[in-house]
C-alpha positions as CSV (number, residue, x, y, z in Angstrom):
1,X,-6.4,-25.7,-26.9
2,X,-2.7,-26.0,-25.0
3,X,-3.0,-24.0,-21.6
4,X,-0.1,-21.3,-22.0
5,X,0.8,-20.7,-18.5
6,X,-0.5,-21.6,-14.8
7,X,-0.5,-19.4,-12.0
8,X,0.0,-20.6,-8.7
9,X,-0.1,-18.5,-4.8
10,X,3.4,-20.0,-3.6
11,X,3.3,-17.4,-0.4
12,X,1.3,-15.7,1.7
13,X,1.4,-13.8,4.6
14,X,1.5,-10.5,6.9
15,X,4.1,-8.0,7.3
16,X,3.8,-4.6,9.5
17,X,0.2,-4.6,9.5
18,X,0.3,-5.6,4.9
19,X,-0.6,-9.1,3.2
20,X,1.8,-9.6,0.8
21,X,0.6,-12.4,-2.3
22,X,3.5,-14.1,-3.8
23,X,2.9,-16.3,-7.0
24,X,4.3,-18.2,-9.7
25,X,3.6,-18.3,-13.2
26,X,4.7,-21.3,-14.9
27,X,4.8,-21.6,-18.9
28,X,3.4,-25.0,-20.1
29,X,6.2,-27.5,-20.9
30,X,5.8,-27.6,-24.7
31,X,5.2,-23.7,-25.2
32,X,8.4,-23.1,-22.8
33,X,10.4,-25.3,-25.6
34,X,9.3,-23.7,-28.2
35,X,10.0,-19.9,-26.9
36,X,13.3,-21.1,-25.3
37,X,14.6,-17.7,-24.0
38,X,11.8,-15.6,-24.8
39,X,9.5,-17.3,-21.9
40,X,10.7,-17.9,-18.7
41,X,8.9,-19.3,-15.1
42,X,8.7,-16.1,-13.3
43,X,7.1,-14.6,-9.9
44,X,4.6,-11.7,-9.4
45,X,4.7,-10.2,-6.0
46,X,1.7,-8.5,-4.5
47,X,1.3,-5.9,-1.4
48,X,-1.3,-4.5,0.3
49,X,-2.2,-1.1,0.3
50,X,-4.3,0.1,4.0
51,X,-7.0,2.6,3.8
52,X,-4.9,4.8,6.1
53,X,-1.7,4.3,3.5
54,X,-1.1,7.5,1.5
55,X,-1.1,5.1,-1.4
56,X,-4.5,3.6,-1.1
57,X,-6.1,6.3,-3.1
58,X,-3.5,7.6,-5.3
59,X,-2.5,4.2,-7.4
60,X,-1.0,6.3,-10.5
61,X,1.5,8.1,-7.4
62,X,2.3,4.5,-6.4
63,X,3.1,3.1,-9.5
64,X,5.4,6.2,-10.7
65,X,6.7,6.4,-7.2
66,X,7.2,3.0,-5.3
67,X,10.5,1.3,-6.2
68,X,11.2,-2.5,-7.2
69,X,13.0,-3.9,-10.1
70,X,11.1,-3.4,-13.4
71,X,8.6,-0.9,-11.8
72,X,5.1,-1.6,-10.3
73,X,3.2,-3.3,-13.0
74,X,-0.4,-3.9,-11.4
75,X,-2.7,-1.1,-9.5
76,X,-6.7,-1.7,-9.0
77,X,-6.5,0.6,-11.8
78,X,-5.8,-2.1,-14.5
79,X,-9.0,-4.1,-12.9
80,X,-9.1,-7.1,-9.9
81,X,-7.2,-9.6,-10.1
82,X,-9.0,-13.0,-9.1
83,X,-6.1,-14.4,-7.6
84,X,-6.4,-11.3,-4.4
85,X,-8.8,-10.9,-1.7
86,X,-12.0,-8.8,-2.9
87,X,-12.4,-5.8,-1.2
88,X,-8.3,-5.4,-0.4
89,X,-6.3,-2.6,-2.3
90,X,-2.9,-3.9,-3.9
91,X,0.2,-2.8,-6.1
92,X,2.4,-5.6,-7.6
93,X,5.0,-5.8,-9.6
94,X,6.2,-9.4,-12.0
95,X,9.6,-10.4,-12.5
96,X,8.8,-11.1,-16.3
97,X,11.9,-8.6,-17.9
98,X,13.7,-9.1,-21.0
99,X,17.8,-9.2,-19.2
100,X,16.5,-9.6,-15.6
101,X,19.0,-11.1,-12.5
102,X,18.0,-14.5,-11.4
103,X,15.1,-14.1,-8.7
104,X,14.4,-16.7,-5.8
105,X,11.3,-16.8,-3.9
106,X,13.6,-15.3,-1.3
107,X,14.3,-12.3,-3.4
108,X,10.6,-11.8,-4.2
109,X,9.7,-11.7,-0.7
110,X,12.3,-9.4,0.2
111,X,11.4,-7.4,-2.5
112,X,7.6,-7.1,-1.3
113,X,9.6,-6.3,2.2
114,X,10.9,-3.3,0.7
115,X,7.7,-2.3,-0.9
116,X,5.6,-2.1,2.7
117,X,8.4,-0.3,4.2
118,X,8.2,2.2,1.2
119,X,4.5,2.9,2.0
120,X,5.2,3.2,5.4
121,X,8.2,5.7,5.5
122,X,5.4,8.3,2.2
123,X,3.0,7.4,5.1
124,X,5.6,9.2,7.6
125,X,6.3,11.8,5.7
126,X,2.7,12.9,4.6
127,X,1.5,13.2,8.4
């Protein structure tokens, strides 16, 4: 059986108090060829959510309500991922859209930027 696709953790790290989990999904070389522009490489970006975020218990209010290009794609309630921490709370979001702009690590990372200081100015607001 051809492996589809490999995942890889290309960052990792802490910002404001959240871990933010950065990988990269790579298509295998000889599926890639055959799907030309259907598959492309792309990044899923993953933040996490503190027991003392409004967030943390409310996943559906995150997804509908925290903004990053193509919308918030994973909550613990589509199951745990292997590839985060057990006993950690994330949302993430994957860069996998049909007509998407070109994104960099860089832009990734700025983009899970964006998403902490989201949950920390509903965290603001709900106090």
């Amino acid at each position: 059986m051809i492996q589809e696709r490999t995942d890889t953790t290309v960052f990792r790290g802490v910002f404001k108090g959240h871990e933010l989990i950065i990988r990269e999904m790579v298509w295998n070389k000889v599926l890639l060829a055959e799907l030309s522009l259907l598959a492309k490489n792309y990044y899923c970006g993953y933040v996490e959510l503190l027991p003392e975020d409004y967030y943390y218990d409310r996943p559906g209010e995150a997804e509908s309500e925290l903004q990053v290009f193509g919308g918030i794609t994973y909550t613990e309630d589509y199951g745990h991922l292997y590839a985060l921490p057990e006993g950690k709370r994330f949302v993430g979001f994957d860069t996998a859209h049909a007509f998407q702009p070109h994104f960099t690590l860089d832009a990734v990372k700025q983009d899970c930027f964006e998403l902490i200081d989201q949950i920390i100015k509903k965290n603001g607001e709900t106090e």
